[in-house]
Each structure stands twice: as C-alpha cells, then as structure tokens.
C-alpha positions as CSV (number, residue, x, y, z in Angstrom):
1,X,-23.2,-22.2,-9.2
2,X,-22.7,-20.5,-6.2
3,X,-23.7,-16.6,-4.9
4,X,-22.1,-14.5,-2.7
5,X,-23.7,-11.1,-1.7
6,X,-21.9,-8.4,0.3
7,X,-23.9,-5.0,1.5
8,X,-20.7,-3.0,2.2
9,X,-20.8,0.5,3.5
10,X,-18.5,3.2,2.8
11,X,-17.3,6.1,5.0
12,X,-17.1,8.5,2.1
13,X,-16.3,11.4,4.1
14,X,-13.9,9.7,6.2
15,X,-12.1,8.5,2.7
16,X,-12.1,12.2,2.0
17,X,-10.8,13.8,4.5
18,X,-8.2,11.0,4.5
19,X,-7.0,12.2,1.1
20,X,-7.1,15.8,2.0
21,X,-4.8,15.5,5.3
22,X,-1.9,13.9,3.4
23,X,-2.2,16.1,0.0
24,X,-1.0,19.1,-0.9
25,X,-2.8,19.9,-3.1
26,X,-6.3,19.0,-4.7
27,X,-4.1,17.5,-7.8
28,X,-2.3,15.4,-5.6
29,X,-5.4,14.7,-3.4
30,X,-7.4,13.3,-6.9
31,X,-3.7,11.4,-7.7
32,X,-3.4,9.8,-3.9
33,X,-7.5,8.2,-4.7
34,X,-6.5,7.1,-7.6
35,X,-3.2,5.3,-6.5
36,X,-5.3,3.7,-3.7
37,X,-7.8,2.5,-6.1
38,X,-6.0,1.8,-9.1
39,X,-8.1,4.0,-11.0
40,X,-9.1,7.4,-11.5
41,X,-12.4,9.0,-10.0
42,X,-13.6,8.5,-13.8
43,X,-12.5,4.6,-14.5
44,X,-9.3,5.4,-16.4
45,X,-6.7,2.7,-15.0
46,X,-3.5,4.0,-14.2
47,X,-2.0,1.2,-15.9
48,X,-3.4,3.4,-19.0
49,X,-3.2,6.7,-18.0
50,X,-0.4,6.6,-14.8
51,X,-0.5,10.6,-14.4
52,X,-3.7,12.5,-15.1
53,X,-7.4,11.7,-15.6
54,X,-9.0,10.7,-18.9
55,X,-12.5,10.6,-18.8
56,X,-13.0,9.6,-22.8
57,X,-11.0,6.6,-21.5
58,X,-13.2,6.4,-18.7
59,X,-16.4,6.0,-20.2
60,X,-15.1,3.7,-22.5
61,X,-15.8,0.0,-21.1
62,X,-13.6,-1.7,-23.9
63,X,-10.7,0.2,-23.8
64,X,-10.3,1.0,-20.1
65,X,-10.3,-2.8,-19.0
66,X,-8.0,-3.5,-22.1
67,X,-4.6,-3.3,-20.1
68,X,-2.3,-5.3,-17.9
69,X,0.6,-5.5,-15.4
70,X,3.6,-7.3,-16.8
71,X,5.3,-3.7,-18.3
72,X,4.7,-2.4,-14.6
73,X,5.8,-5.0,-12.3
74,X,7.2,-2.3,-9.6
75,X,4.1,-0.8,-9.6
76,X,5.3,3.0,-10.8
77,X,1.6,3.2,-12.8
78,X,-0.5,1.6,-10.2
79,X,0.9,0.7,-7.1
80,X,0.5,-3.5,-6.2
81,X,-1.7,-2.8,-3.7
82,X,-4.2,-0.9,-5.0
83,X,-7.4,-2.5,-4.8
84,X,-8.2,-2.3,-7.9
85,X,-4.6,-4.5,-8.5
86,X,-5.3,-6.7,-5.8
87,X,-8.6,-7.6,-6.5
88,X,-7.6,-8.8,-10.3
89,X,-3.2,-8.7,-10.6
90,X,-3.8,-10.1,-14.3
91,X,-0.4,-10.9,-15.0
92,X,1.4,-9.3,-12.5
93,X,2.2,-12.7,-10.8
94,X,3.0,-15.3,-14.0
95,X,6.5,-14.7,-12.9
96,X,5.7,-16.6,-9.9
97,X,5.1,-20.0,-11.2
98,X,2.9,-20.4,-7.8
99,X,-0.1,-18.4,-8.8
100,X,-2.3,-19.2,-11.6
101,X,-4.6,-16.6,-11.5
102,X,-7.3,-17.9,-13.9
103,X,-8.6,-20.1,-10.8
104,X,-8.7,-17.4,-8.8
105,X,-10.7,-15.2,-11.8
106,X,-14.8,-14.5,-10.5
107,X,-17.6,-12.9,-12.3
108,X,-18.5,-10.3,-10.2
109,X,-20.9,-7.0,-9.9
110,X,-21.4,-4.2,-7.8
111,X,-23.9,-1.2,-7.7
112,X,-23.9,1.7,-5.3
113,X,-27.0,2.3,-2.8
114,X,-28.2,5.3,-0.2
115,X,-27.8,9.1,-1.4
116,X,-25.2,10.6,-2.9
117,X,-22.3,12.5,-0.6
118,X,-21.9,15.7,-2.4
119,X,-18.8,17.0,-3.7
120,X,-16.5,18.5,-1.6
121,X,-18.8,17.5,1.0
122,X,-16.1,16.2,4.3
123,X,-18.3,15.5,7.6
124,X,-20.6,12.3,7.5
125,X,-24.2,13.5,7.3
126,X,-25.5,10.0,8.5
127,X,-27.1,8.9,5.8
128,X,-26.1,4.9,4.9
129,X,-24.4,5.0,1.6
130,X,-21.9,1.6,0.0
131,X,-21.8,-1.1,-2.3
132,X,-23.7,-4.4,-3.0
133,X,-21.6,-6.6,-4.2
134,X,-22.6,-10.1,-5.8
135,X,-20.2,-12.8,-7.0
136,X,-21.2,-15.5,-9.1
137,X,-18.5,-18.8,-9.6
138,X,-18.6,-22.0,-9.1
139,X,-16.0,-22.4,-6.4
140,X,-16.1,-19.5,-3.4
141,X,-13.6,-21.1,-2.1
142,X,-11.1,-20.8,-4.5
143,X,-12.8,-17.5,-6.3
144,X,-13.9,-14.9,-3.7
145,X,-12.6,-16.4,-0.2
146,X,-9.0,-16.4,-2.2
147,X,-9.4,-13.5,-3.3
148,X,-10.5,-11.9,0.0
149,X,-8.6,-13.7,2.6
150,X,-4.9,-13.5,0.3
151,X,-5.0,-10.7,-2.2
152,X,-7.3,-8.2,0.1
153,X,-6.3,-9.1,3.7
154,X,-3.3,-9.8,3.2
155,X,0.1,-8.6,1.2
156,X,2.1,-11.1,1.2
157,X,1.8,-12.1,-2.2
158,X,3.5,-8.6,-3.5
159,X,6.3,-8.3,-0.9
160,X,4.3,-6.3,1.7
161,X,2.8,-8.3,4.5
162,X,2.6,-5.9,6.8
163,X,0.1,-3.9,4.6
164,X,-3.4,-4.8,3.5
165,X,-6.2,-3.4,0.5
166,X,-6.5,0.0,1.4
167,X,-10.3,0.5,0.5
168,X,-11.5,-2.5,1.3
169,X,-9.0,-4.2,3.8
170,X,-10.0,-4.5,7.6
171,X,-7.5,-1.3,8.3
172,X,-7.9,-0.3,11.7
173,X,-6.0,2.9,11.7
174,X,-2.7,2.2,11.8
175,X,-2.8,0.7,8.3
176,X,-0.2,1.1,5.4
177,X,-0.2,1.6,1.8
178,X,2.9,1.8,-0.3
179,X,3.3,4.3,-3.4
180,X,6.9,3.1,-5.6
181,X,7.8,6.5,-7.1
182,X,11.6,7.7,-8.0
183,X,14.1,8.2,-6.4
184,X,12.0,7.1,-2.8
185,X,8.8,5.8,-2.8
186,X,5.7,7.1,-0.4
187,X,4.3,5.4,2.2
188,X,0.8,6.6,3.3
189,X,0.2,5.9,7.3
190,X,-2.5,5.4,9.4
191,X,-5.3,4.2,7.7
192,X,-8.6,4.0,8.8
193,X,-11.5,1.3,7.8
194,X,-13.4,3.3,4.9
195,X,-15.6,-0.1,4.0
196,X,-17.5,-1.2,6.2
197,X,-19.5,-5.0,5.8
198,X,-23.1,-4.9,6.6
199,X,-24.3,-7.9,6.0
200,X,-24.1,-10.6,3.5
201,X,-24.9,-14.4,2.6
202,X,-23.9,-16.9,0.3
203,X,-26.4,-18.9,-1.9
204,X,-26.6,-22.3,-3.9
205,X,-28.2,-21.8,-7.8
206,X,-28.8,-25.3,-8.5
207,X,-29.1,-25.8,-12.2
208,X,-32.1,-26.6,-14.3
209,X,-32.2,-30.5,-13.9
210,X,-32.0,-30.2,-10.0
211,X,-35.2,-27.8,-10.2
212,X,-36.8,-29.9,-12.9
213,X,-36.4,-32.8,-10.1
214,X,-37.4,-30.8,-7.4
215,X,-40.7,-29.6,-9.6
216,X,-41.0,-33.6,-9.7
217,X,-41.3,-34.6,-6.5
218,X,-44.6,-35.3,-4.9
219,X,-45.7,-33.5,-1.9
C-alpha cells in the first residue's frame, strides 16, 4: 500500500470574488460554484439536484454519492469538467471502450485546516487556510498520478483540451471552464489558480509480514 499526502492551500477570497465578477446575481453566483465544483456549497451533486440547493440531500452521505453520469453525458446537470466530474467521471466514459475507470478508482480523504474565511468575507486576511489531502491505493501511478496528470490537468479526455479542473487545475489566469446550457453554452474566462500545493510526500505502508521481518532482524 502506498500514501500520498497533499497540504493544498486555497485562495478562498480569490474563488469569491471570482464568482461574484461574472454573476449577476447572488443565485447565479451560488449556481456558477456549484457548476465548477460539481456540487452545491452543501454536498448536493448536481447530477441530483441540477438547479437549486438541497441541503437534506446534502447531509445525507448515502444518498448524495448515490448518482451517476450516463443520463447526462453533455453535461447540462454538471458540466464535464467540474472537479468534482473529473476527479471520479463514474460512467461518464464506458462509452469510450478506452477508459476503464475502476483502475483509475482511489480511496481518498481530505479535511480542511487554518481558520475559517467568514461569509461574504472577499479580501484575503492572510491567514493559511486549504486542504490535506491523503490517498491510499496500491498503484499511484495508475490511481492518483492518472488522475492528476489526465483528468485534472488536462481535458482532453471530454473534448476540451484547451481547458483544465477549474478548482484544482494549475490555471494561471487565462484559464477556461465550459458550462453546456441551451440554446448556447457559457464559457467562464480567465481563471486564476484558487489551489495552491504546499507541500506533500508519498509514503510506502508495508504490510504486516514485512514489519513482522523487520521486528526480526538483529541489530
């Protein structure tokens, strides 16, 4: 078993203000976060709930990773490149025949660190804020690199290779994201990096016989 472990900050205010330049409104402003993320401020997946909040569905962790992609294809729910797509298309690509996205599939965890940004809150107040991020697999290679280097970095694999994740993706102000709505679909300009990596390593967990035999040896 392998580790990786990713201290990512996040330029909250910058994501803000971001959101508020290009909406209208503050509807549209929660609707624009939610189309980059793939869910809303709450949880609820646009795949499940494509046009307004639902915390209920939010706080509930069965049904609000109970969904997928296939009746959504074009992405009119949740765009394809929302991170929250990218990171795990589920069965968005079966009609590829290329991509079998179980080996690509990672146990993974986050958890937020550094103060709160309060809400409504739009200039940086310098305080170090993010996500640690650990994944756990047995191949990086093929589990989180993959994921990183070909779903987050690049987009490619949904028709759009000039664009890249929009949370997470090494934007550097000139970055894309694409929303498919009717009759012409939105394209959001000029993105900015909002993540940030800190730091990070990767680890070896050797399993209990190779620390039994290491407990063995003589010194």
């Amino acid at each position: 078993t392998y580790i990786v472990f990713r201290k990512l900050h996040t330029r909250v205010a910058a994501y803000r203000r971001y959101l508020r330049d290009k909406a209208a409104t503050r509807e549209e402003e929660a609707l624009l976060g939610a189309k980059m993320v793939g869910r809303w401020q709450s949880g609820a997946p646009l795949a499940l709930s494509p046009d307004r909040d639902d915390p209920e569905l939010g706080a509930d962790p069965h049904r609000n990773n109970d969904f997928l992609y296939r009746n959504d294809l074009r992405g009119f729910k949740c765009p394809a490149g929302a991170h929250a797509r990218r990171a795990n298309p589920r069965d968005a690509l079966d009609n590829e025949g290329s991509v079998n996205v179980r080996l690509h599939r990672m146990i993974r965890r986050g958890t937020s660190y550094g103060p709160i940004l309060p809400e409504g809150v739009l200039e940086d107040d310098g305080a170090d804020r993010g996500i640690v991020f650990v994944f756990a697999g047995a191949h990086p290679k093929r589990q989180f690199e993959f994921v990183k280097t070909q779903w987050l970095n690049d987009g490619i694999f949904i028709g759009a290779p000039a664009e890249k994740d929009p949370l997470v993706g090494p934007n550097d102000g000139s970055g894309l994201f694409t929303i498919p709505q009717r009759p012409i679909r939105r394209r959001l300009q000029d993105l900015p990096p909002f993540v940030v990596t800190r730091g990070g390593e990767y680890c070896f967990v050797p399993g209990l016989r190779a620390l039994h035999w290491l407990a063995e040896l003589e010194t």
